[in-house]
N, C-alpha and C positions, 0 to 999 in steps of 0.2 A: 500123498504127493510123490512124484515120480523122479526117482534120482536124477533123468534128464529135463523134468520140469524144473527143478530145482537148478538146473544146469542155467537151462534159459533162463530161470527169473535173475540169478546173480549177474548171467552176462547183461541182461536191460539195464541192472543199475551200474550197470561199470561204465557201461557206452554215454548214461544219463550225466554219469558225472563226466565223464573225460571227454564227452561231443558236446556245445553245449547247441540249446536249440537254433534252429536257422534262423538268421533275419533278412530279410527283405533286401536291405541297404548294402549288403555285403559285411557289414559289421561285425567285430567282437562276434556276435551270438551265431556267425556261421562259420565262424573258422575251427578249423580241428585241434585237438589239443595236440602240441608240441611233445613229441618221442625221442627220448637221445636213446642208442641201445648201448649200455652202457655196458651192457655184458659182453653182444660184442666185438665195443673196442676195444674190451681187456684181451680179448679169446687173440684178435688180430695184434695187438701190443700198437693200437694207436693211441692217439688222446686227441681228442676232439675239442678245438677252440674254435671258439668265435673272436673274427676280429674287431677290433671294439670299434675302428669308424664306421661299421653300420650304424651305430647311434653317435654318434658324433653330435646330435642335437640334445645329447644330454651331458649332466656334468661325469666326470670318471668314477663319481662314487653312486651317483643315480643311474652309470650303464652297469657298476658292479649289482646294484639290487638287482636291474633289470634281469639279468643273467642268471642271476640265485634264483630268480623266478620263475626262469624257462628251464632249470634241471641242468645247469652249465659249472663242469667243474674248476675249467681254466680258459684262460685269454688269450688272445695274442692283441696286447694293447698297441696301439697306432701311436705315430711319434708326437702327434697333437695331445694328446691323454698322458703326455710321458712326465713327469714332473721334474724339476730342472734339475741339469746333471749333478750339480752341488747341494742343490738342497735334501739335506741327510731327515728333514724333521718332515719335509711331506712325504718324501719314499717312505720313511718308518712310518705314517699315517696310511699311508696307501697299504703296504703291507699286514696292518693291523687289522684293517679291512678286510682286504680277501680272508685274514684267519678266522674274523668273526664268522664268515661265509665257510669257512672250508674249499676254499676257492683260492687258485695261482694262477701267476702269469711265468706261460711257459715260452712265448718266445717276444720279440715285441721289431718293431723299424714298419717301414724302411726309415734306416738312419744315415746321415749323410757320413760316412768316413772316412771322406778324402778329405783326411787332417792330418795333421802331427800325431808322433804316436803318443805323445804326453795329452792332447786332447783325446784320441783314442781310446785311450786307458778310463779316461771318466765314463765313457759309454761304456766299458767293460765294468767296471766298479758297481753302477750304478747296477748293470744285468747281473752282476754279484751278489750285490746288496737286496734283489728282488727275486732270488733264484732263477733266473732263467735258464734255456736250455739252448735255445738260438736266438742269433740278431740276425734282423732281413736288411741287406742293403745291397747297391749299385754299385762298388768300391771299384775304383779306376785300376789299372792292370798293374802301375805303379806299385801298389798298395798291399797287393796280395801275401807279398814274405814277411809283411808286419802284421800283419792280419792272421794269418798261419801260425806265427809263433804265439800271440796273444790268444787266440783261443785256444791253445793247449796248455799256455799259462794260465790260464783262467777257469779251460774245462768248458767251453763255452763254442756252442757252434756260430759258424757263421757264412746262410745262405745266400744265395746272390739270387735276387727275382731278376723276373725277366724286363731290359730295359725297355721301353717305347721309342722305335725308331732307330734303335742301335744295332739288331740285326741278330740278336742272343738269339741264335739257333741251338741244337746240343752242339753242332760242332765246333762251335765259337766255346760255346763256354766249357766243351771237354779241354779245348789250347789251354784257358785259362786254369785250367784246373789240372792241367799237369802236372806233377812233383810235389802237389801239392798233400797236407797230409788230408787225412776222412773229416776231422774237422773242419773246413772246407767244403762248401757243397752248394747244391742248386735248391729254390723253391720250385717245384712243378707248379705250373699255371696252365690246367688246359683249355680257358677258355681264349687266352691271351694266345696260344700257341696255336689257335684255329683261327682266329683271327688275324694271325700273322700267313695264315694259308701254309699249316705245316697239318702233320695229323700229330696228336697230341699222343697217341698210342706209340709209335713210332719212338717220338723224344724221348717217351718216359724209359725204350727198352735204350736207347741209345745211350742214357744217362744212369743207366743201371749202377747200383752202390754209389752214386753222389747225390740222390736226392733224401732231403731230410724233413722236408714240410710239403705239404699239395696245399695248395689253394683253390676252395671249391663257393664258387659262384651262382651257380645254375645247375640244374638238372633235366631243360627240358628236350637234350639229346643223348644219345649214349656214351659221347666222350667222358663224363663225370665216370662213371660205372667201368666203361674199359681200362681208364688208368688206374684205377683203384685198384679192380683186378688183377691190371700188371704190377701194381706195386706190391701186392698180395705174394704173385708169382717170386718178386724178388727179396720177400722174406722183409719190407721194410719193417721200421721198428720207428715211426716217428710222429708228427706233427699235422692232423686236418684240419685245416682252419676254414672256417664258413663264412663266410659274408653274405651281404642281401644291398647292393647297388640301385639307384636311379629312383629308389621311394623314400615316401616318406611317412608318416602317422600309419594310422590303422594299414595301410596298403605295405608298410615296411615291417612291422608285425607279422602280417600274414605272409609277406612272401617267407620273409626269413624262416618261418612257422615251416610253410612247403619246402625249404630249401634241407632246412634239416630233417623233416620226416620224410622226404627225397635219400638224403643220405642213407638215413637210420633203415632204408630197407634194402638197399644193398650193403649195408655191415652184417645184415642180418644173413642176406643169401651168402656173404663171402665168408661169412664166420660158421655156417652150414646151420645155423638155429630154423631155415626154411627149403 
């Protein structure tokens, strides 16, 4: 037998196991198997979460299995899955969990923090108590110098998404982000940011060194791919979170399935592995 026979027989069984056969129905047996490149998003210094309202139809210990199962090392858990600010005995359960996994939650919101700083501080506690890296919220303008000093007390970032209807173009939230320190920064959303009828390429260069998380939805134009690129260009160092919107059962599997093996092959061409 011929070193390259041998070549082709191993690769048939690696496709057998990891493709599984087609079905008819669109079902389980035609969808591809789920790729995270795990190498890399080390090579680029991201971390790849998913955020947990994709399943939201599950309970947050049943999306944690789910995730173990799809090659998922961290979250960014949704404020519905968040367990309550005070309770110390389900956070230490929840935590317990991911370590049985090997599995974190690296950032979590959007959280509402147009509050007192003393309610404040429980949202910081609690991202304390669960190691986070960033809170995602809308925070009124108000709000920003208390917000600024608690995430450098804390060590803890905190990004602003883009509001609906409010007009968070980069210009708007460069004003807001004035004086403010690096703790302090923006989520990139470029699907939100094309549908606001901006080009998302554009924002992300205009927002250079204040974005700390991208939010990746889709793939099925090039905006995904361009700002990645650009964020590449500006050395970030932070947070992909993936979602999969508008499904549900087998149809929310499978998008999610394409959305990250969408991703996993531009990390692949940005990290130079193709």
């Amino acid at each position: 037998m011929t070193t390259m026979t041998r070549a082709l027989i191993c690769l048939t069984c690696m496709l057998a196991i990891a493709w599984p056969a087609a079905g008819a129905d669109g079902s389980a047996a035609s969808r591809p198997a789920i790729y995270v490149d795990h190498a890399g998003l080390l090579k680029l210094g991201w971390q790849l979460a998913c955020v947990s309202s994709t399943f939201r139809d599950r309970s947050t210990f049943d999306m944690i299995d789910l995730l173990h199962s799809l090659d998922f090392h961290h979250i960014e858990l949704s404020t519905g899955q968040i367990p309550g600010w005070d309770d110390s005995a389900a956070a230490d359960a929840l935590v317990a969990k991911l370590k049985s996994h090997h599995m974190d939650i690296v950032s979590f919101g959007p959280v509402d923090l147009a509050k007192t700083e003393a309610e404040t501080r429980k949202v910081f506690d609690l991202g304390k108590r669960l190691k986070i890296k960033t809170i995602l919220a809308d925070p009124p303008d108000d709000s920003l110098d208390m917000l600024d000093k608690l995430a450098n007390e804390y060590r803890i970032n905190v990004a602003m998404v883009n509001a609906a209807g409010r007009g968070d173009d980069p210009d708007r939230l460069l004003r807001r982000l004035a004086g403010r320190t690096n703790r302090i920064g923006v989520c990139a959303d470029p699907v939100g940011w094309r549908q606001a009828g901006l080009s998302p390429v554009d924002c992300a260069q205009k927002l250079a060194g204040h974005i700390l998380e991208v939010r990746l939805s889709e793939f099925d134009d090039r905006d995904g791919a361009d700002v990645l690129g650009e964020l590449k260009k500006q050395g970030l160092k932070g947070i992909c979170a993936v979602e999969c919107v508008g499904k549900t059962g087998d149809d929310l599997i499978d998008g999610f399935t394409r959305t990250v093996n969408g991703l996993s092959e531009i990390v692949a061409e940005l990290s130079g592995a193709r």
